[in-house]
C-alpha positions in Angstrom: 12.8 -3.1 -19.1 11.1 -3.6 -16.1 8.7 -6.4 -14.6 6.3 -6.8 -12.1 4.1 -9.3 -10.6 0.7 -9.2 -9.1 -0.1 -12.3 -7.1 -3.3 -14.5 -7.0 -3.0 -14.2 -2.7 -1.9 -11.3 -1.2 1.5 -10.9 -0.4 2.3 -7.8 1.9 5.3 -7.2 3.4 6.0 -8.0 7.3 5.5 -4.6 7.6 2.5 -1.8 8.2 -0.5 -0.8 6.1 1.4 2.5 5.5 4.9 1.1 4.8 3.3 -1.8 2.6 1.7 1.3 0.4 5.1 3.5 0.5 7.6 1.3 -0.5 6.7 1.9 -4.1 7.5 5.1 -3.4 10.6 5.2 -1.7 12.2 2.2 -4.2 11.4 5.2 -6.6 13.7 7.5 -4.9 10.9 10.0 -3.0 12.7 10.8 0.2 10.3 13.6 1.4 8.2 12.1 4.3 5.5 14.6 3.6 5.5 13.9 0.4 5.1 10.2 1.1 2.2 10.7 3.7 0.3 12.5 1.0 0.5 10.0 -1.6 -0.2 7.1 0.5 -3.2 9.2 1.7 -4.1 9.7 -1.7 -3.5 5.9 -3.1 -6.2 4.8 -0.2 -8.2 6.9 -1.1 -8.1 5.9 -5.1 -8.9 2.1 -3.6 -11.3 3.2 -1.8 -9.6 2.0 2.0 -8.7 5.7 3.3 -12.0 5.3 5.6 -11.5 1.8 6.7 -7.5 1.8 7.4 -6.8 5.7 8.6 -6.6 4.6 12.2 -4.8 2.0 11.7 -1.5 2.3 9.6 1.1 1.8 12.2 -0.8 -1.7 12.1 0.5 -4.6 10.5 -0.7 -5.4 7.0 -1.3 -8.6 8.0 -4.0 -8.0 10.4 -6.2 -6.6 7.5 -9.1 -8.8 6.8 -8.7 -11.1 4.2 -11.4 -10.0 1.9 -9.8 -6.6 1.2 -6.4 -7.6 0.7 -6.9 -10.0 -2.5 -8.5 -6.9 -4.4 -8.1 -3.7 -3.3 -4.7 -3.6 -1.3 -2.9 -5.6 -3.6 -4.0 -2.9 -6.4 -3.0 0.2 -4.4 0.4 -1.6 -3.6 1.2 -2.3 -7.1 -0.4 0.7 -8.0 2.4 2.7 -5.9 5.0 0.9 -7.5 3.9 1.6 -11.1 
């Protein structure tokens, strides 16, 4: 069995826009780093951030704005773990 949780706030990790979307996939065992840039690509794209967050993924997730994060980032990051 396996559970999840989606929180009311978001709740990155101290870490950046593009690790905070790729830890789903690297708890899941995907260890090619191509691989991984294509899917997080693609994820931000399916949330509709890809535009808004290309140039800045080395950045930390924290320095979003808040207004994205409660919606759309916290479904792409849960949505990389699923």
């Amino acid at each position: 069995m396996r559970i999840g949780m989606v929180f009311q706030k978001p709740n990155p990790f101290p870490k950046s826009v593009f690790e905070n979307v790729a830890y789903g996939l690297r708890i899941r065992g995907m260890r090619s780093q191509l691989r991984i840039q294509e899917e997080v690509e693609k994820a931000l794209r399916g949330a509709a951030l890809w535009d808004e967050v290309k140039n800045r993924l080395a950045s930390s997730a924290f320095s979003l704005p808040k207004e994205w994060a409660s919606f759309s980032l916290e479904k792409n990051w849960m949505g990389s773990l699923m």
